[in-house]
N, C-alpha and C positions, 0 to 999 in steps of 0.2 A: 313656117309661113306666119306671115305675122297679118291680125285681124284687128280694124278699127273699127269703133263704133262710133255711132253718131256721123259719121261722114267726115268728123275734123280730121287734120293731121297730128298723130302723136302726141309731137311738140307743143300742139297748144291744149289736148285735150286734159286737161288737170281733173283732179277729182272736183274743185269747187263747182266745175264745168255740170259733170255729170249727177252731182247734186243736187244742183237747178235744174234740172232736167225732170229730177225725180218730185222734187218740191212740185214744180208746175203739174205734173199729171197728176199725183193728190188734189192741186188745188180745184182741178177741171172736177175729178172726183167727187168733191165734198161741196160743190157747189150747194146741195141742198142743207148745211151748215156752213153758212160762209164763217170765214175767218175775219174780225174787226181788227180795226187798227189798234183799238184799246187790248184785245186777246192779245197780242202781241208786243205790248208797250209802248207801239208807238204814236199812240195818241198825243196830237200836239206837236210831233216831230217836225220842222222845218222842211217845205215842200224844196224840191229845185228848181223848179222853173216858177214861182213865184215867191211874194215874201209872206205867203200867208203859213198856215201849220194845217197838219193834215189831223183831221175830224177824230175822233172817238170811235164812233161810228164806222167809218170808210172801210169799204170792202175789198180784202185785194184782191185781185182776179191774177197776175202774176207776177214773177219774180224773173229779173235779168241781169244781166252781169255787161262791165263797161271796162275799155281799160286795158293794162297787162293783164295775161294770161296769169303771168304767174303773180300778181297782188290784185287782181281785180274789185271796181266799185261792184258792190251788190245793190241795185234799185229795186222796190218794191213797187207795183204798178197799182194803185188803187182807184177804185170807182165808189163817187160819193152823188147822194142828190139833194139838194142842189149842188151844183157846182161842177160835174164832170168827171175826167180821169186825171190824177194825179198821182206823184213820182215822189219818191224821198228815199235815201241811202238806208239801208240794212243792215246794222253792223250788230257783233255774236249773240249778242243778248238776245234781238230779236231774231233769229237766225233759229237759236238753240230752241227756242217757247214755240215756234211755227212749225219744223220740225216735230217736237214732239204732238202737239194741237194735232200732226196731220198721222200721227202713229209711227212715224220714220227713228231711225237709231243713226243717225248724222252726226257729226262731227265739226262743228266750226272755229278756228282760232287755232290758238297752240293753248296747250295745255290739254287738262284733264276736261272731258265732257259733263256738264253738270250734270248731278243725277238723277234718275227719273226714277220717283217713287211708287210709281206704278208696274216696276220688275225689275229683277235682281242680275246684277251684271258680275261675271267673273271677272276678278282685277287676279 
């Protein structure tokens, strides 16, 4: 018998899926250390829905996925003040620094995960 999680079907349930998943409850988590846009690199990043750049500052409250299943955009959902909630794409770098920020052993991209020098991984 076969058991899905999260309610998807199978075929679209990818790991990047359930990554996000994990990423978001960390982030509900750590609300009393918010994570900055700067902790993550992406200060000054290009917003998407306008042509401004997202803050230094900016807090992201969460992470969503757009797209195929299987190549999906990764958006980061931030909240800044002044100025409200804002959106801008996620790609490994910041992916990898968020992850670790949030204590997760994640995986994004192809290749080797970068290393975190805060404990020792069997290769």
């Amino acid at each position: 018998m076969m058991t899905r999680s999260h309610g998807l079907p199978p075929t679209t349930h990818t790991l990047e899926m359930a990554q996000i998943d994990d990423l978001n409850e960390r982030l509900i988590s750590h609300r009393s250390d918010p994570v900055t846009a700067a902790a993550v690199g992406l200060g000054g990043a290009p917003l998407l829905r306008s042509a401004g750049r997202l803050p230094e500052t900016a807090v992201l409250v969460r992470v969503s996925w757009q797209g195929s299943p299987e190549f999906p955009d990764i958006h980061g959902h931030f909240i800044s003040d002044p100025g409200g909630p804002l959106c801008t794409l996620m790609h490994t770098a910041a992916l990898d620094q968020l992850g670790r920020r949030l204590g997760l052993r994640q995986r994004w991209g192809v290749g080797r995960p970068t290393p975190d020098r805060r404990s020792t991984v069997d290769h």
